[in-house]
TORDREN-556709 format. One line per field, with one value per residue (C-alpha): x, y, z; residue number from 0; residue in three letters. Coordinates in nm, 2 decimals, always signed. Layout:
BEGIN
xx	[X	...] .
yy	[Y	...] .
zz	[Z	...] .
seq	[NUM	...] .
type	[ALA	...] .
% end
This chain:
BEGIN
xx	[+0.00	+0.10	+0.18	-0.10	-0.37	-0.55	-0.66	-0.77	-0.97	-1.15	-1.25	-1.39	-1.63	-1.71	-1.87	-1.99	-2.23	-2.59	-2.83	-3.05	-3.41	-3.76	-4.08	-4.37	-4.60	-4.36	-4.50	-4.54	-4.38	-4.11	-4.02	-4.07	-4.04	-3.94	-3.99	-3.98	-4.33	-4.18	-4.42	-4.32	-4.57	-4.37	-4.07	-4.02	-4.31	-4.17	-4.39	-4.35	-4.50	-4.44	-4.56	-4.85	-5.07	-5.07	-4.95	-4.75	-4.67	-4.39	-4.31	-3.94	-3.89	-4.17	-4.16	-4.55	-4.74	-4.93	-5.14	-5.09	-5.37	-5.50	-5.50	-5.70	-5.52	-5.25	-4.91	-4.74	-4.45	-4.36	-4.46	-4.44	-4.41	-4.58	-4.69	-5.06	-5.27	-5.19	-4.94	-4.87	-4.84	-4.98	-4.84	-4.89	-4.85	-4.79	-5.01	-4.93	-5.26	-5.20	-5.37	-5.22	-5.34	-5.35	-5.36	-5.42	-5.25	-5.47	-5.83	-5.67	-5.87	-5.76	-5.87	-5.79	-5.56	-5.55	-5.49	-5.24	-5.40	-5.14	-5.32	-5.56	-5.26	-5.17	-4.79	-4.79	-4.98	-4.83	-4.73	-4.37	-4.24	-4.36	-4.24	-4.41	-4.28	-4.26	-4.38	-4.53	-4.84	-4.91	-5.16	-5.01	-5.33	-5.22	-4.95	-4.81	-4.72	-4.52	-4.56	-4.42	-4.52	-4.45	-4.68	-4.40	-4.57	-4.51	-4.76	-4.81	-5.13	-5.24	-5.46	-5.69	-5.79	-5.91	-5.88	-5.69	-5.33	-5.26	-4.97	-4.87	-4.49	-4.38	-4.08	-3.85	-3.96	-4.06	-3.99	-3.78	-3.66	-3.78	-3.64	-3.69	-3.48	-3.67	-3.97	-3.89	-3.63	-3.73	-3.52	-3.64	-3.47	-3.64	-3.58	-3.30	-3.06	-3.24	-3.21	-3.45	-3.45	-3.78	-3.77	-4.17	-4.31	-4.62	-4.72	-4.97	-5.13	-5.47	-5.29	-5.17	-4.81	-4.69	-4.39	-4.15	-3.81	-3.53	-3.26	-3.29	-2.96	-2.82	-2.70	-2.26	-2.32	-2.34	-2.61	-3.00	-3.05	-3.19	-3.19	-3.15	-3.10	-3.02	-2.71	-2.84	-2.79	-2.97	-2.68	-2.52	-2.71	-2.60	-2.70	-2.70	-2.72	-2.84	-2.49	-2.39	-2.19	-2.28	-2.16	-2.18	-2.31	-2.35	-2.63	-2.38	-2.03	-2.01	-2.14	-1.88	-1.60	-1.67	-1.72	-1.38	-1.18] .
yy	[+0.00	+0.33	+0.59	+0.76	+0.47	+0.35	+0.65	+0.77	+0.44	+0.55	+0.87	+0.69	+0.45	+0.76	+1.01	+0.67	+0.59	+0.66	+0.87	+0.79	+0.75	+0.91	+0.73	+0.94	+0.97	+0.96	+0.92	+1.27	+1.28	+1.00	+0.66	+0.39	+0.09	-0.07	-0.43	-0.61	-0.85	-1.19	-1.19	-1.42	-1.23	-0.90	-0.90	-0.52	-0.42	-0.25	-0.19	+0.10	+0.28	+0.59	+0.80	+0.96	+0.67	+0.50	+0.22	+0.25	-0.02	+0.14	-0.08	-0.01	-0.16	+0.04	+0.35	+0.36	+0.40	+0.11	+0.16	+0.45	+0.31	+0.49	+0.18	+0.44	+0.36	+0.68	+0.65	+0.32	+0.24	-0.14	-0.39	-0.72	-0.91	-1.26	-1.54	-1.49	-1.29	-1.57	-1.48	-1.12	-1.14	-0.95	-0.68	-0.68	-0.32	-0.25	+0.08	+0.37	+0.25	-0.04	-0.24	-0.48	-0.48	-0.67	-0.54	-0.81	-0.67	-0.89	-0.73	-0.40	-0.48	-0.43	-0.67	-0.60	-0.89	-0.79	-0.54	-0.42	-0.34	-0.26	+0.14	+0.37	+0.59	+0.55	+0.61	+0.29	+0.06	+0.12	-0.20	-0.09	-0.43	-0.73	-1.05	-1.30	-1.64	-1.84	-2.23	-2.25	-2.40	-2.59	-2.38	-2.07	-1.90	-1.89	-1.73	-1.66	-1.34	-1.22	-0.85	-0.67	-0.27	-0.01	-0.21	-0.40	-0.75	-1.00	-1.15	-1.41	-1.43	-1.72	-1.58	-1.86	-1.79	-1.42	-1.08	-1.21	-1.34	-1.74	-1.63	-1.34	-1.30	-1.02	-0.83	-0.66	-0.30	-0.13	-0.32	-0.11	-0.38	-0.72	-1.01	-1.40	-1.68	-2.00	-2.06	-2.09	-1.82	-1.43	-1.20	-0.83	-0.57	-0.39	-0.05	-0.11	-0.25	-0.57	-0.82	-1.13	-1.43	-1.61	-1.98	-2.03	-2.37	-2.52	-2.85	-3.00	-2.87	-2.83	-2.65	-2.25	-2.20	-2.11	-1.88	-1.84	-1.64	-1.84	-1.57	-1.25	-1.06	-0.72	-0.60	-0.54	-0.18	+0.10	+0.26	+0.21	-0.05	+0.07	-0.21	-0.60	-0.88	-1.26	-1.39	-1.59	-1.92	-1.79	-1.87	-1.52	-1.10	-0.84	-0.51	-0.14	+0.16	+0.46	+0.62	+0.43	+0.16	-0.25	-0.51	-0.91	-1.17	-1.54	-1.74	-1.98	-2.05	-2.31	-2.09	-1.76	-2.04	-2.16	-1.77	-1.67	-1.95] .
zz	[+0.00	-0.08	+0.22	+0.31	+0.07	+0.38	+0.47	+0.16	+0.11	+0.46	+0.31	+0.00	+0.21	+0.48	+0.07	-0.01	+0.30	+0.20	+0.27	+0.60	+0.40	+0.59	+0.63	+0.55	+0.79	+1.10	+1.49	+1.63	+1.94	+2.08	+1.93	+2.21	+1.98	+1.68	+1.53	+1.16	+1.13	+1.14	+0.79	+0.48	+0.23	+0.34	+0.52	+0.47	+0.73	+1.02	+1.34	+1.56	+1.88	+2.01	+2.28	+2.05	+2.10	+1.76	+1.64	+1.30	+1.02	+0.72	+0.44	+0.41	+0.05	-0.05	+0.15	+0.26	+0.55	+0.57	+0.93	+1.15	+1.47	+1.75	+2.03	+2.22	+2.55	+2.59	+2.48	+2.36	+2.56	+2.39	+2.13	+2.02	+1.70	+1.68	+1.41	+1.49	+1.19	+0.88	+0.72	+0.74	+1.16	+1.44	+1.71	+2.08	+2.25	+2.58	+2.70	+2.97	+3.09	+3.17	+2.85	+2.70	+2.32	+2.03	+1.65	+1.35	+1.05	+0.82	+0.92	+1.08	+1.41	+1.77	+2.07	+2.44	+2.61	+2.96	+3.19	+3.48	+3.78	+4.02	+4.09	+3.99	+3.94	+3.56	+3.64	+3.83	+3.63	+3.26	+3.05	+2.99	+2.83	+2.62	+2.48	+2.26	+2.41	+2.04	+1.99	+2.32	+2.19	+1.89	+1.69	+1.52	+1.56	+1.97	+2.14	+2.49	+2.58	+2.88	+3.00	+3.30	+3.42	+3.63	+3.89	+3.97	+3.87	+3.56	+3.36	+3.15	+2.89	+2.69	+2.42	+2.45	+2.78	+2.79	+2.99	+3.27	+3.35	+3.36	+3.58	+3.78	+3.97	+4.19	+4.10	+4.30	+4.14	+3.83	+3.50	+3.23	+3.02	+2.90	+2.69	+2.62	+2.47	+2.29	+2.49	+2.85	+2.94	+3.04	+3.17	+3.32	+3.44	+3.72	+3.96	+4.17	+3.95	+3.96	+3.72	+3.74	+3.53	+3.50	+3.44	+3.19	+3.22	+3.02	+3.26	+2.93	+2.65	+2.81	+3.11	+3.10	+3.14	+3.50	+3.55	+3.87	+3.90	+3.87	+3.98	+4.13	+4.07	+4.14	+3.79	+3.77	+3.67	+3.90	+3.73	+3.66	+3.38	+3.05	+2.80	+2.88	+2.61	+2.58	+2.38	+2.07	+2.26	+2.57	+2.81	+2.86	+2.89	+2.75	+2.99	+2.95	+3.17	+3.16	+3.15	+2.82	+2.98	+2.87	+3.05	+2.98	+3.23	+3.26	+3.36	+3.56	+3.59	+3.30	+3.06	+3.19	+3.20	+2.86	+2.69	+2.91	+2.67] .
seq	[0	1	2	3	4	5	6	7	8	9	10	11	12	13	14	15	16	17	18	19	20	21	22	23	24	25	26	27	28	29	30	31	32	33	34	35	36	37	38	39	40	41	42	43	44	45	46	47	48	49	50	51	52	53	54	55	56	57	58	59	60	61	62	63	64	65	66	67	68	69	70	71	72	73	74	75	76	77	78	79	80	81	82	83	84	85	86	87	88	89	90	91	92	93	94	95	96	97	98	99	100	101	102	103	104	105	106	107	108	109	110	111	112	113	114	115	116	117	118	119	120	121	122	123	124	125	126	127	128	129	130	131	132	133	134	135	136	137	138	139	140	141	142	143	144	145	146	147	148	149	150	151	152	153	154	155	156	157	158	159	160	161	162	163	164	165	166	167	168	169	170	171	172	173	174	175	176	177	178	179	180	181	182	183	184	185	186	187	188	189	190	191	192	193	194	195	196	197	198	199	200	201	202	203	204	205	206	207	208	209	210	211	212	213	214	215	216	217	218	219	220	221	222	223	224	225	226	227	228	229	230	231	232	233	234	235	236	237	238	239	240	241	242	243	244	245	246	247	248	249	250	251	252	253	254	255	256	257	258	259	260] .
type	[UNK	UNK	UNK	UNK	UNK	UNK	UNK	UNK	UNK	UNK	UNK	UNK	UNK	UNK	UNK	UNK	UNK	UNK	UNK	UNK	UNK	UNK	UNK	UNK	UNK	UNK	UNK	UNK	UNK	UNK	UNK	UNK	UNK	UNK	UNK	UNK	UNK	UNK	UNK	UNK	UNK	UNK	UNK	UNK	UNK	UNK	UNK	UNK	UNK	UNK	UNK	UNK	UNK	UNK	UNK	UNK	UNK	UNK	UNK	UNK	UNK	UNK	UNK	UNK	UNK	UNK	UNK	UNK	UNK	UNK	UNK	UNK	UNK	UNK	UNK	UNK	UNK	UNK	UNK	UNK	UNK	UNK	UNK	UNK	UNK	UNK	UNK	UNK	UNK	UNK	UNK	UNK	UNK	UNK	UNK	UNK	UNK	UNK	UNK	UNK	UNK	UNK	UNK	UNK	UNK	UNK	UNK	UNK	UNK	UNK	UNK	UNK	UNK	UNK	UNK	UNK	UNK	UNK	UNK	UNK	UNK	UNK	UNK	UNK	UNK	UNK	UNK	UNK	UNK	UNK	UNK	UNK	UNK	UNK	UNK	UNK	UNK	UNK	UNK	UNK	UNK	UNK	UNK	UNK	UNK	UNK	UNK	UNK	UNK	UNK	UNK	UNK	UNK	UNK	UNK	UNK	UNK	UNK	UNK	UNK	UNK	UNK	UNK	UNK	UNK	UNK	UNK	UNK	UNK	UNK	UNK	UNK	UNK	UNK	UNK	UNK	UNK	UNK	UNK	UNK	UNK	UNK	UNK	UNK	UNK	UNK	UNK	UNK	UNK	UNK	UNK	UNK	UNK	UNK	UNK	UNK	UNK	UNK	UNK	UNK	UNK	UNK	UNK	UNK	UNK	UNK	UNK	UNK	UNK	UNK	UNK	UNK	UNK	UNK	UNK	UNK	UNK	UNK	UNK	UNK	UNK	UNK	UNK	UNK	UNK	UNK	UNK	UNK	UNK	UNK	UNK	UNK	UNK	UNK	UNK	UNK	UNK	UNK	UNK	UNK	UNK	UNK	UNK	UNK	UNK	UNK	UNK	UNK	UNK	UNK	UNK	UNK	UNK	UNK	UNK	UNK	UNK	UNK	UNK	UNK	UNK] .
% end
């Protein structure tokens, strides 16, 4: 290489980066969450919520606004992708409410799943997270869903049985961050620096799943929690703070030993 090549090659790729593209139609006030529609037919639709109270599907390969929804519950604070709708898929939002909604993309129609209950005082009862827990049960037309607020309490929902929770766990405070890993594996990140994992369990077909925390663990950052995630093969988190700092932990000692080598 000629002196000097390598950073004129750097240059090149830093003109050559492409434009950012804008959606029409964007939410009106903050993001809160963003998720491709697990959808064969259309793998370009992108689902978000924001704090304006609607429910937003883009087509990215087109550049359309496909639904912009009202869920008539306040602002959106989370959503879910899941299987359920045929083939285009469904959304599950999470309200400041406290509902816990469900939009079919195939007939543009909303249902109400449940409810958090924890106060009368909305700032206590909101739906902040929600995760669709996949091949639970056998019919793609069903799903489980796990949810967890600012009331401090973790539910699970089986869309076959409806309005209420199959199972209900206390958490150590509010929940600010949610994730799962295959179908019996949650993890939440709570107020305090807590992080709990919550081992899901379906005892037969005919029976709802149960739920029950596994580990409750103070998180290795000094700061508040912000985001939580599994690793790929669900035996290792990834967390991050409110002060932009990510540290990786292990759900046992084999698992640290084995990513330490």
């Amino acid at each position: 290489l000629r002196p000097g090549s390598h950073n004129q090659s750097a240059r090149a790729n830093i003109m050559t980066t492409p434009e950012p593209l804008s959606l029409p139609n964007p939410p009106t006030d903050g993001v809160t969450a963003l998720s491709y529609l697990p959808s064969k037919k259309k793998p370009s639709l992108l689902a978000s919520t924001s704090w304006d109270g609607c429910l937003r599907i883009h087509d990215t390969q087109s550049m359309t606004n496909v639904v912009t929804q009202s869920m008539e519950s306040g602002p959106l604070l989370d959503l879910a992708t899941s299987n359920m709708g045929g083939d285009i898929g469904a959304v599950f939002v999470g309200c400041l409410n406290g509902a816990v909604r469900f939009h079919d993309v195939s007939t543009n129609t909303n249902t109400l799943v449940g409810q958090h209950k924890g106060s009368s005082d909305n700032n206590k009862l909101a739906c902040s997270c929600l995760s669709v827990l996949d091949d639970m049960l056998p019919d793609a037309n069903d799903a489980v869903l796990a949810s967890a607020g600012w009331d401090a309490k973790f539910h699970l929902w089986d869309t076959r049985m409806k309005s209420e929770p199959v199972s209900t766990v206390e958490l150590p405070g509010k929940a600010f961050s949610m994730d799962s890993s295959g179908s019996n594996n949650v993890v939440v990140a709570t107020a305090g620096r807590r992080t709990c994992i919550l081992d899901v369990r379906m005892g037969s077909l005919e029976n709802p799943p149960e739920a029950s925390i596994a580990q409750d663990r103070e998180s290795s950052l000094k700061h508040q929690t912000r985001t939580v995630r599994f690793f790929p093969d669900g035996s290792g988190l990834a967390i991050g703070s409110i002060e932009g700092r990510v540290a990786i932990e292990y759900l046992n000692e084999a698992a640290a030993e084995k990513g330490k080598s």
